[in-house]
N, CA, C and O atoms as a GROMACS GRO file, in nm:
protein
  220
    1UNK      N    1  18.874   4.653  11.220
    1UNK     CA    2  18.750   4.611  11.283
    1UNK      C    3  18.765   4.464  11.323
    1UNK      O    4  18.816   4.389  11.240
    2UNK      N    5  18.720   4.409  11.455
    2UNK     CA    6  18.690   4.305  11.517
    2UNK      C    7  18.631   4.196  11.397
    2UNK      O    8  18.548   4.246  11.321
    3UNK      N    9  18.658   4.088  11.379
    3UNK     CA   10  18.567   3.992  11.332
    3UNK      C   11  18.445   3.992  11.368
    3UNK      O   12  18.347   4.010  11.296
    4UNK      N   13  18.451   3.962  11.539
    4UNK     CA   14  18.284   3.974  11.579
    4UNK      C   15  18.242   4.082  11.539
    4UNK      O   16  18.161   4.052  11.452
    5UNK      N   17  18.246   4.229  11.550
    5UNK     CA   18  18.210   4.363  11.516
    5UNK      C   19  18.151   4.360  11.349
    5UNK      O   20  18.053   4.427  11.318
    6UNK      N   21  18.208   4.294  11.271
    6UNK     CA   22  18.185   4.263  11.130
    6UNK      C   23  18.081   4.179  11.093
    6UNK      O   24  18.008   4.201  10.997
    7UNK      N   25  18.071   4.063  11.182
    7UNK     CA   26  18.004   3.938  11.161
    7UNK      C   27  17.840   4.006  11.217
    7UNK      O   28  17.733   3.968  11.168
    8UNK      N   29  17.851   4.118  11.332
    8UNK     CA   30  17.742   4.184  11.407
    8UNK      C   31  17.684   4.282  11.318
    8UNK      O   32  17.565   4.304  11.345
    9UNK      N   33  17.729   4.348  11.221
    9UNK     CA   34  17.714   4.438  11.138
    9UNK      C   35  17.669   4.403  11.008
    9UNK      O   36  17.617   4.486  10.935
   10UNK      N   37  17.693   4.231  10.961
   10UNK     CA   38  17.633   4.157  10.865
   10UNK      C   39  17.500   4.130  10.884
   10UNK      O   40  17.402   4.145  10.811
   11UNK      N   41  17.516   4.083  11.002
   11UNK     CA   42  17.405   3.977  11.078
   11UNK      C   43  17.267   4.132  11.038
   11UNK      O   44  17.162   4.110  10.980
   12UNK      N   45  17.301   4.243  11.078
   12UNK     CA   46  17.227   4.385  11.097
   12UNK      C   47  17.175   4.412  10.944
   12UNK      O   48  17.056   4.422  10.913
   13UNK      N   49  17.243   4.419  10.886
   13UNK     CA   50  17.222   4.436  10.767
   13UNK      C   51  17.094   4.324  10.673
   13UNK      O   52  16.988   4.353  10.616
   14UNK      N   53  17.159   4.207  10.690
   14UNK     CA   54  17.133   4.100  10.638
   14UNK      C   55  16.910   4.112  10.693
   14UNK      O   56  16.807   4.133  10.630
   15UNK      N   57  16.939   4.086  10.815
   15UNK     CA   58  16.795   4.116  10.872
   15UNK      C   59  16.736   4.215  10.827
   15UNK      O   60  16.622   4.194  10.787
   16UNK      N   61  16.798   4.381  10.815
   16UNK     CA   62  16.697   4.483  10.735
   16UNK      C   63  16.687   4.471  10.641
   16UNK      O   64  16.592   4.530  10.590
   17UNK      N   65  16.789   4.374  10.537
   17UNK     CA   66  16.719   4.362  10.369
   17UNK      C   67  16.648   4.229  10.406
   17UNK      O   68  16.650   4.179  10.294
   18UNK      N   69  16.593   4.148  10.474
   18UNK     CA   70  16.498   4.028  10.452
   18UNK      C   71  16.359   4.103  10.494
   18UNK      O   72  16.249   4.047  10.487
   19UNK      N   73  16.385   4.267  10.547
   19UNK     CA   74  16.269   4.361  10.584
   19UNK      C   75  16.226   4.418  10.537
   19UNK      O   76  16.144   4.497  10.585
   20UNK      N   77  16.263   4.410  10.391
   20UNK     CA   78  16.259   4.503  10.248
   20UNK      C   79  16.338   4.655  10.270
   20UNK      O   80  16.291   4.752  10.209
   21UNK      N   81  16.441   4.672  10.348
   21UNK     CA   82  16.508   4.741  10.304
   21UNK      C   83  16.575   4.739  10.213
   21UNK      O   84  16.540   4.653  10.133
   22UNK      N   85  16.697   4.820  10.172
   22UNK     CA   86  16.743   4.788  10.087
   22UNK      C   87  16.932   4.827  10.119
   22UNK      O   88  16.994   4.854  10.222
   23UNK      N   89  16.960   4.815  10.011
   23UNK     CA   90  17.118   4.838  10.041
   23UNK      C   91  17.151   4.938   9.937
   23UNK      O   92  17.104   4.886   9.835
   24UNK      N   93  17.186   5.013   9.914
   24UNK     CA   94  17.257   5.122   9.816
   24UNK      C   95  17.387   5.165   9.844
   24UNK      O   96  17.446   5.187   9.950
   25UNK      N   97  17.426   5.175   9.711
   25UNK     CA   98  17.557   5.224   9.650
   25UNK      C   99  17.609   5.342   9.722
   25UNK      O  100  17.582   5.338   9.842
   26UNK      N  101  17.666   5.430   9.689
   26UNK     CA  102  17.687   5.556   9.684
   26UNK      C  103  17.671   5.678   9.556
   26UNK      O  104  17.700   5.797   9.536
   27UNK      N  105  17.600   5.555   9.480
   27UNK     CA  106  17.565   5.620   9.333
   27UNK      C  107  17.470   5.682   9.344
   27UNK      O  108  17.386   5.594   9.360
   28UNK      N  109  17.391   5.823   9.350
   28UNK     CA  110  17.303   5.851   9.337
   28UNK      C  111  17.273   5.981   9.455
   28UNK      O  112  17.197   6.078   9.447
   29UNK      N  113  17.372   5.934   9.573
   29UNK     CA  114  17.324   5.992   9.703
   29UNK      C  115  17.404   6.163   9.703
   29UNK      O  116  17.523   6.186   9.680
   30UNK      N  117  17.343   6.222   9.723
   30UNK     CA  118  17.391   6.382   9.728
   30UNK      C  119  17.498   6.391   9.863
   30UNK      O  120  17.431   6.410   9.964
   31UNK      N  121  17.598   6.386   9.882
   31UNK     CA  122  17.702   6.421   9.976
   31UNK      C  123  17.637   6.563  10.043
   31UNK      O  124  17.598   6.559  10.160
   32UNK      N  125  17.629   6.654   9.987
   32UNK     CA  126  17.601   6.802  10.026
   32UNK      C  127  17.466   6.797  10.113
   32UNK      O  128  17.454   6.855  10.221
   33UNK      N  129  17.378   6.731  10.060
   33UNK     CA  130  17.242   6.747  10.078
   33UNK      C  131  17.214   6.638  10.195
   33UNK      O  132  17.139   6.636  10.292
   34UNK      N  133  17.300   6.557  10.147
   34UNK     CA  134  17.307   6.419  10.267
   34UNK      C  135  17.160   6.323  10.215
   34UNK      O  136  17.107   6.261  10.307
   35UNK      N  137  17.117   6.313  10.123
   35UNK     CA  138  16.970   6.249  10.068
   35UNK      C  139  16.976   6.164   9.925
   35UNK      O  140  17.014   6.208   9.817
   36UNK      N  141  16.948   6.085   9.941
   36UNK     CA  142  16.928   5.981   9.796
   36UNK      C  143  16.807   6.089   9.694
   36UNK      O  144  16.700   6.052   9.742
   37UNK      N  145  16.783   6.162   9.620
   37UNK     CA  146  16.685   6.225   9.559
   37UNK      C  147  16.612   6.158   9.514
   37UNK      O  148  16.490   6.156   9.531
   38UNK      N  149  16.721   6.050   9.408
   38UNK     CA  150  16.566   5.971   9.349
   38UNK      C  151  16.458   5.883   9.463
   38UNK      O  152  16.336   5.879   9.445
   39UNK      N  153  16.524   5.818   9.576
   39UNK     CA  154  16.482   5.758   9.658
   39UNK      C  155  16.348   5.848   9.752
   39UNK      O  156  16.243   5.797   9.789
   40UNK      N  157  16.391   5.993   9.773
   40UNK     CA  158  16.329   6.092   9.871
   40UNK      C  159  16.169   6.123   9.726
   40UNK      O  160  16.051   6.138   9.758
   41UNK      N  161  16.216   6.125   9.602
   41UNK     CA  162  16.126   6.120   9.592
   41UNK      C  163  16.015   6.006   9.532
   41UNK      O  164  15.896   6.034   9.523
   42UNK      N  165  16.055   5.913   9.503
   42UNK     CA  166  15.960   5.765   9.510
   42UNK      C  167  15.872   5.760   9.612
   42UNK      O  168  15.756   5.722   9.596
   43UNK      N  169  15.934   5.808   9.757
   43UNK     CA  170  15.871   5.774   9.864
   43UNK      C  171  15.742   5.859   9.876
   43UNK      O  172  15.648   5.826   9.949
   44UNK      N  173  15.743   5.994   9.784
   44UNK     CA  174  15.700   6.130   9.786
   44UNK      C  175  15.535   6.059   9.711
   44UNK      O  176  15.418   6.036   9.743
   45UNK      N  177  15.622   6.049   9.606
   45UNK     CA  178  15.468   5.950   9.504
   45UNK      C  179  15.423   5.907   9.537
   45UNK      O  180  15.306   5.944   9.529
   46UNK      N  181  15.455   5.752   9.635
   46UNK     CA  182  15.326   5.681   9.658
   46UNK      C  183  15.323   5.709   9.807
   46UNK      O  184  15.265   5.623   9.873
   47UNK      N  185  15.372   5.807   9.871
   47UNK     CA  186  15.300   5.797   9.991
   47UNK      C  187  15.192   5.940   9.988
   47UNK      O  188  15.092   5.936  10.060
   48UNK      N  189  15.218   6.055   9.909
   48UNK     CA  190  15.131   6.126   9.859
   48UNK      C  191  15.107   6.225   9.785
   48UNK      O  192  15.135   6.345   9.787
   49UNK      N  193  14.993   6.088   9.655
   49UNK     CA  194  15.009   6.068   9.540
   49UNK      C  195  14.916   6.214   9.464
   49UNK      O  196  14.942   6.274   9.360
   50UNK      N  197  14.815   6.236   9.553
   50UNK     CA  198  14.733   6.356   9.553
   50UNK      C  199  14.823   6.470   9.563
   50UNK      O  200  14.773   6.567   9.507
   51UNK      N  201  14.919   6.492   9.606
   51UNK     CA  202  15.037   6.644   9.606
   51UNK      C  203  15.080   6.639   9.541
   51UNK      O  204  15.105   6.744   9.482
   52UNK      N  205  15.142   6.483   9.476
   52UNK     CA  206  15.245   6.479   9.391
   52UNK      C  207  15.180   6.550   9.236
   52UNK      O  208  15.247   6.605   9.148
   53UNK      N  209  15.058   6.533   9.239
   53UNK     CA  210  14.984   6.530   9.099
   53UNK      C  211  14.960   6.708   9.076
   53UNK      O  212  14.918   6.768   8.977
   54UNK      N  213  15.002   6.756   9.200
   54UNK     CA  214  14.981   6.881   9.178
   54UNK      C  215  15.071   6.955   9.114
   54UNK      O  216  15.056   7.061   9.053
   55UNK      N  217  15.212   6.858   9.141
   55UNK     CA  218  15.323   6.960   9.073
   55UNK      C  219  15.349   6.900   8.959
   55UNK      O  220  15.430   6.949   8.880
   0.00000   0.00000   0.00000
């Protein structure tokens, strides 16, 4: 990879975690499924918290 190509791909990164993204491992993420689970469901809870309470 290009320096610039690297330095462009920092720069990318760097800006979506000052956006509260985040950065993750590969620890956790299902290859098969292609989905972070614990992540898919955090998002599940507080975005809705009324379904969640059902199961």
């Amino acid at each position: 990879m290009k320096d610039n190509e690297k330095r462009f791909e920092e720069d990318i990164e760097s800006h979506l975690i000052n956006q509260e993204y985040r950065k993750l491992s590969m620890q956790g993420y299902d290859v098969s499924k292609g989905i972070y689970l614990d992540i898919l469901v955090e998002f599940i809870k507080k975005t809705q918290s009324k379904s969640w309470e059902r199961y």
